[in-house]
N, C-alpha and C positions, 0 to 999 in steps of 0.2 A: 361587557368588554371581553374579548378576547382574549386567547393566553400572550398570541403576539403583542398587543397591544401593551396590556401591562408591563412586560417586559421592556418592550421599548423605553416605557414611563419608566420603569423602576431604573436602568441605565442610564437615563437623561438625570435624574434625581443626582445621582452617584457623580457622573461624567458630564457635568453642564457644558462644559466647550469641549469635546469630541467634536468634531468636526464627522463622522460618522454615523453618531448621536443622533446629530442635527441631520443630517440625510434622511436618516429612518425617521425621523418626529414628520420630516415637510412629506413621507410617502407614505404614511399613515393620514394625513392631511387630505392628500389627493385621494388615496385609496376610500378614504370615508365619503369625501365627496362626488366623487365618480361612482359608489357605492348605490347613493342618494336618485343620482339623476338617471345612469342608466346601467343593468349591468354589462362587464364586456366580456366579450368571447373569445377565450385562447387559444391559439392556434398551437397544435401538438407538437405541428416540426419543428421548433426549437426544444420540446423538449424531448424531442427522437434525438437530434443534435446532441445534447446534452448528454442523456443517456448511451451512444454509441461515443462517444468521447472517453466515459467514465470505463468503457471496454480496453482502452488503451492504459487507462491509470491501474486496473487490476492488473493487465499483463507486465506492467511494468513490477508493480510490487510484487509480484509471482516471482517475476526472476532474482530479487533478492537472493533468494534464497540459493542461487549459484555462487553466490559469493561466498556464503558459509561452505560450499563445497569446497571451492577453492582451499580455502583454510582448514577444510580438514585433512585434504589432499596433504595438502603442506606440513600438514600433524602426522601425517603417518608416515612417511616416507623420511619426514625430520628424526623421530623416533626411532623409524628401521634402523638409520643412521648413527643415531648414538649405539642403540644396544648392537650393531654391530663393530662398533669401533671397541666397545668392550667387552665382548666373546666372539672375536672373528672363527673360533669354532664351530656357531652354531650359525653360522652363515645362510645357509643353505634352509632351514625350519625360520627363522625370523625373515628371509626372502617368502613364502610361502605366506608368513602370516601378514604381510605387509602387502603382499598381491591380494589377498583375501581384504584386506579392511580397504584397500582401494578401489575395488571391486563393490562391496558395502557401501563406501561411501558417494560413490559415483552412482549407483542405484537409484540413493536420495536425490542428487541429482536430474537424472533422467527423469523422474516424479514430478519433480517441480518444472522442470520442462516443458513437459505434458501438458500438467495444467495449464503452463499459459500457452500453450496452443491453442488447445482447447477452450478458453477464456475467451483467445484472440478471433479464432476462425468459427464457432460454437455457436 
């Protein structure tokens, strides 16, 4: 048997009314007996289909990672904020370092961008 196969079995054993279960036990059924009589021959293009689909699911999770920009954007320019409210003195060096870490952080940004371009059109 099979590693699928057992598996299937060993779920059915655990989950007797899955309704799921029961799907995969009647397509092992078939699968054995079409197995038996003659084999069949897959056609690629669904899973070219498939695989240029999964190109949209990476570009998607790529961009995630704009959102952590987002939020650190938010961190730096929140922070500028405080510690200038509490030494409006040095206004002018915490403006400086605050353009710098946005700068930083927008970096990583553009990075992740990239890739999913690159992901996407690639």
């Amino acid at each position: 048997r099979s590693k699928a196969t057992v598996s299937v079995l060993y779920w059915s054993v655990i989950f007797p009314f899955n309704p799921l279960i029961k799907m995969m036990r009647s397509g092992l059924r078939v699968a054995a007996r079409s197995a038996v009589v003659a084999p069949q021959v897959r056609n690629s293009s669904s899973l070219q289909v498939t695989i240029s689909g999964l190109n949209y699911v990476g570009t998607g999770l790529s961009a995630i990672a704009l959102a952590g920009v987002g939020v650190g954007i938010g961190n730096v320019f929140g922070s500028f904020l405080l510690a200038a409210a509490r030494q409006p003195n040095m206004m002018r060096a915490l403006f400086n370092y605050a353009i710098l870490g946005f700068a930083l952080t927008e970096a990583i940004g553009l990075f992740a961008l990239m890739i999913a371009f690159l992901m996407l059109f690639a």
